[in-house]
C-alpha positions in Angstrom: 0.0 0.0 0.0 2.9 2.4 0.4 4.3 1.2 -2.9 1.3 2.2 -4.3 1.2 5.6 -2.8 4.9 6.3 -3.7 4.1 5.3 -7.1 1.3 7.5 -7.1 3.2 10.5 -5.9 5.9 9.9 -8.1 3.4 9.9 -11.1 1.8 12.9 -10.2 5.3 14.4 -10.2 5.9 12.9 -13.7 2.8 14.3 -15.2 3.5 17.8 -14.4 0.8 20.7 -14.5 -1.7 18.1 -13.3 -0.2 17.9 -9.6 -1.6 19.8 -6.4 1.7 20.8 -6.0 2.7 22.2 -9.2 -0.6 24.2 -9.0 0.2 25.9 -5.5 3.7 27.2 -6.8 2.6 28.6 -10.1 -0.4 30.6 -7.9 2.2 31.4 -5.1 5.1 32.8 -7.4 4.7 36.5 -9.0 5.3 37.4 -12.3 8.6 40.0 -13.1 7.1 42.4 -15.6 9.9 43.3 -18.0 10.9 46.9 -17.4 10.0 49.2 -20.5 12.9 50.9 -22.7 13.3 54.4 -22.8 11.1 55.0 -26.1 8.4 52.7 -24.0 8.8 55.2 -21.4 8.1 57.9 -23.4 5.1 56.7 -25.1 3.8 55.3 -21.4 4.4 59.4 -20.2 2.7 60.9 -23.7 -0.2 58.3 -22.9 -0.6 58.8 -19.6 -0.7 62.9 -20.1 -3.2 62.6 -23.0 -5.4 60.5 -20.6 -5.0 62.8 -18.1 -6.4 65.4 -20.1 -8.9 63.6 -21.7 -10.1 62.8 -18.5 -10.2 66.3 -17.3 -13.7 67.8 -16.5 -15.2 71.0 -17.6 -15.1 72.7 -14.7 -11.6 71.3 -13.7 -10.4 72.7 -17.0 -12.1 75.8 -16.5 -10.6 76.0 -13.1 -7.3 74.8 -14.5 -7.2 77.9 -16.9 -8.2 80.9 -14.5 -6.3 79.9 -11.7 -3.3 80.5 -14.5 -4.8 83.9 -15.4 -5.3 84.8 -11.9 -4.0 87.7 -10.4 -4.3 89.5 -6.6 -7.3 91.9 -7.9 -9.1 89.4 -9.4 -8.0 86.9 -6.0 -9.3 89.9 -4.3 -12.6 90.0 -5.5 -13.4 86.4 -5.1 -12.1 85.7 -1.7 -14.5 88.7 -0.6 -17.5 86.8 -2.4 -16.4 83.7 -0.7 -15.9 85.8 2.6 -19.4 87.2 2.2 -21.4 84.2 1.6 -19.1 82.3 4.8 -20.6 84.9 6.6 -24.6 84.8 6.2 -24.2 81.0 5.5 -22.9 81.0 9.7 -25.4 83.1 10.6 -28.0 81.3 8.8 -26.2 77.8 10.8 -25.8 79.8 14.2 -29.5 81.1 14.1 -30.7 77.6 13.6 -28.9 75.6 16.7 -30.7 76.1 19.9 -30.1 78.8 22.4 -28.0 76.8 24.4 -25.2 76.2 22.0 -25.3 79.3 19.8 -22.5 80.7 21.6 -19.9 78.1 21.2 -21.5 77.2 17.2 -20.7 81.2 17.3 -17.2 81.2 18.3 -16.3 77.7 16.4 -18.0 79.6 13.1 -15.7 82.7 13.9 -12.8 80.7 14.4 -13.5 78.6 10.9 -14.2 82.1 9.2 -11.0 83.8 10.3 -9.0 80.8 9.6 -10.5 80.8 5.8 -10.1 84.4 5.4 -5.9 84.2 6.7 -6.0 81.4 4.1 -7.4 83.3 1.4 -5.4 86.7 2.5 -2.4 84.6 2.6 -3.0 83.0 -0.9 -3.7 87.0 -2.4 -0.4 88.0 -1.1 1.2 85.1 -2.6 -0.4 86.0 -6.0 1.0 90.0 -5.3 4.5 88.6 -4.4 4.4 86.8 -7.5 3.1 89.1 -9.9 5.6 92.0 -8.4 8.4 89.6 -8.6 7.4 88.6 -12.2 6.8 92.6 -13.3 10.9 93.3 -11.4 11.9 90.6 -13.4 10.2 91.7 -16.4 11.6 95.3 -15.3 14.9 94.2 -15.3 15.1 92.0 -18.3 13.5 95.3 -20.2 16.9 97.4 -18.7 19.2 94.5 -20.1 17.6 95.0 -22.9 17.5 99.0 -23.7 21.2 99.0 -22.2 22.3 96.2 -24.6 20.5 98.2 -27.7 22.4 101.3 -26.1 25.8 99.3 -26.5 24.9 98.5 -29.9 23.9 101.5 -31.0 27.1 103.1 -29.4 28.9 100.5 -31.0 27.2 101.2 -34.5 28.0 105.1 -34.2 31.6 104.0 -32.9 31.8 101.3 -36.0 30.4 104.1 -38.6 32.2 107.1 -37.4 35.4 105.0 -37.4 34.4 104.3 -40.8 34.0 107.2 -42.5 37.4 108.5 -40.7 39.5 106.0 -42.4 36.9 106.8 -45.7 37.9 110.5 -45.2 41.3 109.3 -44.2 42.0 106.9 -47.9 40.3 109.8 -49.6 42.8 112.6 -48.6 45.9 109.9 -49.4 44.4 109.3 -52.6 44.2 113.1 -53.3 47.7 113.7 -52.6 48.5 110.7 -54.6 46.6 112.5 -57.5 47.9 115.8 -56.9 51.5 114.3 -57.1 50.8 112.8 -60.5 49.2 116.5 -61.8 52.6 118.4 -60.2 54.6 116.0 -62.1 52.8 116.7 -65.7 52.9 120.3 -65.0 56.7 119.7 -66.3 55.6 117.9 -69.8 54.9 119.1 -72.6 52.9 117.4 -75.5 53.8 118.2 -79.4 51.9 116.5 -82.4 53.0 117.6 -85.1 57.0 117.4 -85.3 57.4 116.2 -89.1 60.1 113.2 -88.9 60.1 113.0 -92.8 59.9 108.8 -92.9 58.3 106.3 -91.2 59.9 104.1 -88.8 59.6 102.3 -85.4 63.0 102.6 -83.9 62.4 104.7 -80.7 65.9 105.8 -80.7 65.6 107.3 -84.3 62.0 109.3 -83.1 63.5 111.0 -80.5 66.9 112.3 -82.2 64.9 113.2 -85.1 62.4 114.9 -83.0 64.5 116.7 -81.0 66.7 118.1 -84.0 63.9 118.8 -86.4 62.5 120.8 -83.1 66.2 122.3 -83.0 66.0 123.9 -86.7 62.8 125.7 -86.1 64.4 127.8 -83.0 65.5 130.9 -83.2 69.7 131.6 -83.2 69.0 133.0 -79.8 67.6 130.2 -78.0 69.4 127.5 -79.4 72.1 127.2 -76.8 69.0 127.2 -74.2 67.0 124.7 -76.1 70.2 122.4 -76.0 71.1 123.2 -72.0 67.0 121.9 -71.0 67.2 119.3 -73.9 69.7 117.5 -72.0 68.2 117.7 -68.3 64.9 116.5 -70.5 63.1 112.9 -70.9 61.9 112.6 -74.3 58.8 109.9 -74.6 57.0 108.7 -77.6 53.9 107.8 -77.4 53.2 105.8 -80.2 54.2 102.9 -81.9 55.1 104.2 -84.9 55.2 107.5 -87.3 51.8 108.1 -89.0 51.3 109.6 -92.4 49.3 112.8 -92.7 48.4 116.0 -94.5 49.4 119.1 -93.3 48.8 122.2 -96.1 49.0 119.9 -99.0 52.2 118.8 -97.4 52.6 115.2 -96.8 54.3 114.6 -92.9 55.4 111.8 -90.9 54.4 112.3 -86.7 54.3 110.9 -83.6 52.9 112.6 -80.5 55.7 112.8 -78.2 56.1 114.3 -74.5 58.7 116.2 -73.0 59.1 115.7 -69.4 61.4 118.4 -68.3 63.3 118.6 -65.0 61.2 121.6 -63.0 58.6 124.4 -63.9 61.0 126.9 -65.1 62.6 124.7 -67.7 59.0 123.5 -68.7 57.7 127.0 -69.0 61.4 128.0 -70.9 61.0 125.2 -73.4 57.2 126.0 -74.0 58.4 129.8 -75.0 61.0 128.3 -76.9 59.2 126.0 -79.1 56.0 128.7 -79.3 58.7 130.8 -81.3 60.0 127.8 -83.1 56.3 127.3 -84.5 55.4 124.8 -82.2 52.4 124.9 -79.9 52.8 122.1 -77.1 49.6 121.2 -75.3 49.2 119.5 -71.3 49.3 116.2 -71.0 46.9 115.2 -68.0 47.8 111.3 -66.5 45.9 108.5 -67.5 43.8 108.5 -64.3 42.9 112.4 -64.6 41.3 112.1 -68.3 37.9 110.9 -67.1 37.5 113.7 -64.7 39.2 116.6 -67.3 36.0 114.9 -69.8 33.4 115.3 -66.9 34.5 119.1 -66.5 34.6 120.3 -69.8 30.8 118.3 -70.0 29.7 120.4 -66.8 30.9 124.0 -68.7 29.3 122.6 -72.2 26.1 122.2 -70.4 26.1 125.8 -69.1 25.8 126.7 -73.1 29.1 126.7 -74.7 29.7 124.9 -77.5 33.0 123.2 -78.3 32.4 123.3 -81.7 32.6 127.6 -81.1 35.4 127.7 -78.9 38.6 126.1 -77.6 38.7 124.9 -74.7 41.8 125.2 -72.5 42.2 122.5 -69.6 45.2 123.3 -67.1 45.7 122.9 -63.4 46.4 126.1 -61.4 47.8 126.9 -57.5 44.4 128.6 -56.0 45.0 129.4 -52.4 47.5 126.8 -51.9 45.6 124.1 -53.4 46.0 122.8 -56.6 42.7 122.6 -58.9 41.6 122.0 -62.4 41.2 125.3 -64.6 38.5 125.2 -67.5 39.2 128.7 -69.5 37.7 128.9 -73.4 37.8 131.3 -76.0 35.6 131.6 -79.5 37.5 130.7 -82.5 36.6 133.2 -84.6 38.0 136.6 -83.7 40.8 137.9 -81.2 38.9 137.1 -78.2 41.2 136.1 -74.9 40.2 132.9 -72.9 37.6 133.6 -70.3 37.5 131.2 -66.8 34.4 129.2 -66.8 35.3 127.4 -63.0 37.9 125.7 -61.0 37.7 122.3 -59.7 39.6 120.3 -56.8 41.6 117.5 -57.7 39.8 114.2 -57.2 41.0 110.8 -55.7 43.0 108.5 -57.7 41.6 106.0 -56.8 38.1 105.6 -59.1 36.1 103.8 -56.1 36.5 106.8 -54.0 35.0 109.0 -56.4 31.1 108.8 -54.8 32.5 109.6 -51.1 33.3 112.9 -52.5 30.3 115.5 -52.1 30.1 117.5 -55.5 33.2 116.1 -57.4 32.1 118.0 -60.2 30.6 121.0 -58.6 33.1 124.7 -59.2 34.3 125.9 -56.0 34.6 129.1 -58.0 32.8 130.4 -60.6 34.1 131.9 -63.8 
């Protein structure tokens, strides 16, 4: 009987999920959830707040809302409609109790009402702490702010005066770059039409036959001073070659060529000299000047005269210690004498710093 009891047990055991035992362990033994991962988590959170929300009332949303709005006035107002109602609702309580026990309901209704009113009173002066702290706050962030746009508006003044001072500063160096350039062609002189007699390219060949053709045309008496600034003198071509031309149904070979002399005098001397000789030189202006000498003579043809009329003479000129442009004309017919239309101030080499120049082609004096 024991064998069959052990055997019985034993099969039980064998078969598992069927057994008493098995039963009371599975029951008895909890269950580890698995913990959620983080994205779990978040979805969980989002879940749980949407719930939250969608389980929200009315009234409790309503209620949710003002109390955000609130303020001490309107805190105020309602804790003194609260007050007010507390107030006949414990008269309304004491005046019902018997006689006996008014008094103490009395006190114990006072005591409730006082304690409700520090409440509320306490909870107003929370909401004015925390509206006067917000507004300082507010107060101060709006000082940050109007001193910062002070410091950047010091710093824009500071950033565009500094600006314009090194504007005004380039624009004075490029004057006096300019004005250097127009004192050095003050001591050239430009002549056309110096007759050659061939045509060639040798360099060397222009300018000795230049300068001795020049030579024959002088009178005895300034030969021996056309040969002493001749030598202290540069003579450029400025062409590539000798052109053909007409000249008085004469046929003559020319190149334009400069004489860059060594100072004023000599440049004046030479000018009489070769004036004499037949020869009429004309100012060369640098490369960098010719736009400007254009715009001028276009400002004095739009006051009415008319280059096809008159010569116009282009020359720079010491005015007051500063060197300017001088536009003079004269009508071609007749034995009139050039008349000065204006003076203008030398302008910046450089061509960018032409617009930073108020009326760069207005005449500081009139003609």
């Amino acid at each position: 009987m024991e064998a069959d009891s052990v055997s019985q047990a034993g099969g039980a055991m064998e078969d598992g999920g069927d057994s008493v035992f098995s039963q009371e362990v599975m029951e008895t033994t909890p269950v580890r959830p698995i913990p959620p991962g983080p994205r779990e988590s978040v979805m969980m959170d989002r879940e749980r707040a949407k719930r939250t929300v969608d389980e929200r009332s009315p009234d409790q949303e309503l209620l949710r809302n003002t109390r955000l709005r609130l303020n001490e006035f309107d805190a105020g107002y309602i804790f003194e409609e609260v007050e007010s109602r507390l107030v006949r609702t414990l008269e309304e309580v004491v005046a019902s109790v018997p006689d006996p026990l008014k008094d103490a309901m009395k006190n114990s209704m006072e005591a409730l009402r006082v304690a409700i009113s520090g409440v509320m009173n306490g909870l107003a002066e929370g909401i004015k702490c925390e509206r006067m702290a917000k507004e300082a706050m507010e107060m101060r962030l709006e000082n940050k702010i109007e001193r910062m746009e002070e410091k950047v508006k010091e710093l824009s003044n500071a950033t565009d005066s500094l600006t314009k001072t090194r504007i005004k500063a380039r624009t004075k160096d490029s004057i006096r770059d300019m004005e250097v350039k127009v004192r050095e062609a003050q001591c050239a002189l430009k002549v056309l039409d110096v007759d050659i007699e061939r045509v060639t390219e040798d360099r060397r060949e222009i300018v000795r036959r230049t300068i001795t053709k020049v030579r024959s045309f002088c009178a005895e008496d300034d030969k021996r001073a056309y040969d002493t600034i001749i030598r202290r003198t540069r003579v450029v071509i400025l062409g590539k070659t000798t052109s053909r031309r007409m000249r008085d149904d004469d046929v003559e070979f020319s190149v334009p060529t400069l004489f860059q002399c060594r100072d004023r005098r000599d440049t004046e001397d030479l000018e009489q000299i070769m004036r004499t000789a037949g020869y009429f030189p004309s100012f060369h202006w640098p490369r960098e000047m010719m736009e400007f000498v254009g715009g001028v003579r276009e400002v004095v043809k739009r006051q009415g005269v008319d280059d096809r009329a008159n010569y116009f003479r282009v020359r720079p000129e010491v005015r007051e210690g500063n060197l300017m442009v001088k536009v003079e004309v004269k009508p071609k017919e007749g034995q009139g004498r050039f008349s000065l239309k204006g003076l203008w101030s030398i302008p910046p080499m450089n061509r960018v710093l032409w617009d930073d120049v108020p009326d760069l082609y207005t005449s500081k004096i009139g003609g």
